[in-house]
C-alpha positions as a Markdown table, in Angstrom:
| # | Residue | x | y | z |
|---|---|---|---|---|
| 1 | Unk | 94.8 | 126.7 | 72.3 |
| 2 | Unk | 98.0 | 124.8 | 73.0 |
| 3 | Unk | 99.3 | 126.6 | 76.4 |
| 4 | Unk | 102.9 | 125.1 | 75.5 |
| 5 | Unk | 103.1 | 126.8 | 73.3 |
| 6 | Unk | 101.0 | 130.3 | 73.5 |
| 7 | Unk | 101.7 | 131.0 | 77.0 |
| 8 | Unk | 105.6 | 130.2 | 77.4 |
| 9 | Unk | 105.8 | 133.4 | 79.3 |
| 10 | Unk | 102.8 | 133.1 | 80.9 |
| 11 | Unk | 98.9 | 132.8 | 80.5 |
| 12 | Unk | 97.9 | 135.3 | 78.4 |
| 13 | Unk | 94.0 | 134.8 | 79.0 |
| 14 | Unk | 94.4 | 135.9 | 82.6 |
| 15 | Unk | 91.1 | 134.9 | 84.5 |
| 16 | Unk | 89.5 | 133.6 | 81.4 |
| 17 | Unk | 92.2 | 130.7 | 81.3 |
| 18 | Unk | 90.4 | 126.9 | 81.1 |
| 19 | Unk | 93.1 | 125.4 | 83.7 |
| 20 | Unk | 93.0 | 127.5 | 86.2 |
| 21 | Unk | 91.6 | 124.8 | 88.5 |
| 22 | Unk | 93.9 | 122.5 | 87.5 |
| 23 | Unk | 96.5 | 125.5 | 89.0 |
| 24 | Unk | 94.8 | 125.6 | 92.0 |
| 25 | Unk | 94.6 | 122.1 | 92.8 |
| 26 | Unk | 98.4 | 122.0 | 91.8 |
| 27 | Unk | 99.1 | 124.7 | 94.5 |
| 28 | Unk | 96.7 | 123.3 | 97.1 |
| 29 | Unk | 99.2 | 120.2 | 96.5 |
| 30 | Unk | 102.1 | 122.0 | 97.2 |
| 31 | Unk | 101.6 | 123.6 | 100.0 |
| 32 | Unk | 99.7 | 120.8 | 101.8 |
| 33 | Unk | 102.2 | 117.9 | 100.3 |
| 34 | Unk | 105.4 | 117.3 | 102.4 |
| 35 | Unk | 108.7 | 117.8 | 100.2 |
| 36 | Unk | 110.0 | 114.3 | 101.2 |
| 37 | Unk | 105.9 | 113.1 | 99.5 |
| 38 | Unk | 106.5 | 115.5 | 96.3 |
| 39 | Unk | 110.0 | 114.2 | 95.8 |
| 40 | Unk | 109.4 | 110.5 | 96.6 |
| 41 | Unk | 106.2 | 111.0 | 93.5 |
| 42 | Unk | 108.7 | 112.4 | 91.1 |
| 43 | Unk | 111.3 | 109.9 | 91.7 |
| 44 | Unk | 108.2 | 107.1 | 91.3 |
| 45 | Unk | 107.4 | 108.8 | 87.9 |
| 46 | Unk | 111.2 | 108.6 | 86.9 |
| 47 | Unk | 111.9 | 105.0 | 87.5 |
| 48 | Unk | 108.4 | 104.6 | 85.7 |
| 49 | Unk | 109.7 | 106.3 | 83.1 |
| 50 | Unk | 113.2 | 104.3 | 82.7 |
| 51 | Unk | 112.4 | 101.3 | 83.3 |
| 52 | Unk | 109.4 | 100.8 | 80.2 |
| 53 | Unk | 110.1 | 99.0 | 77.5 |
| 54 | Unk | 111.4 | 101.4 | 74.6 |
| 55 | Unk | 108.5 | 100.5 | 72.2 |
| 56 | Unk | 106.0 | 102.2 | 75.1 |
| 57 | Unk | 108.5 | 105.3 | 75.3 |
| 58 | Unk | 108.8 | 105.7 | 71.3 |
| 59 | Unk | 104.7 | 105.7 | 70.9 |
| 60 | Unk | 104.2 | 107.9 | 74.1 |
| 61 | Unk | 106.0 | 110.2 | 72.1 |
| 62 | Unk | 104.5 | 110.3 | 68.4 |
| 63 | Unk | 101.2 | 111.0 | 70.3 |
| 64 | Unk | 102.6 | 114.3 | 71.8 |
């Protein structure tokens, strides 16, 4: 099941979902992870992002 794309407005499999640990460890993050932390990691993944060459950007996305 692609979760994209099947639950856009929400899970639909409830407590059967495969990633709900993967939720929990996301929320253990936030609420143990200082703002300034969480926003310095997203501005990290941005200049990551920006500052590859194009060719790694182009095949990053033909595998999604």
């Amino acid at each position: 099941m692609n979760c994209a794309e099947t639950c856009v407005n929400g899970c639909i499999l409830g407590d059967q979902c495969p990633h709900l640990q993967h939720l929990a460890e996301a929320l253990k993050f936030v609420q143990e992870t200082p703002m300034e932390t969480i926003l310095e990691v997203a501005e990290e993944g941005i200049r990551k992002k920006f500052t590859r060459p194009p060719e790694d950007y182009f095949s990053a996305q033909e595998q999604n």
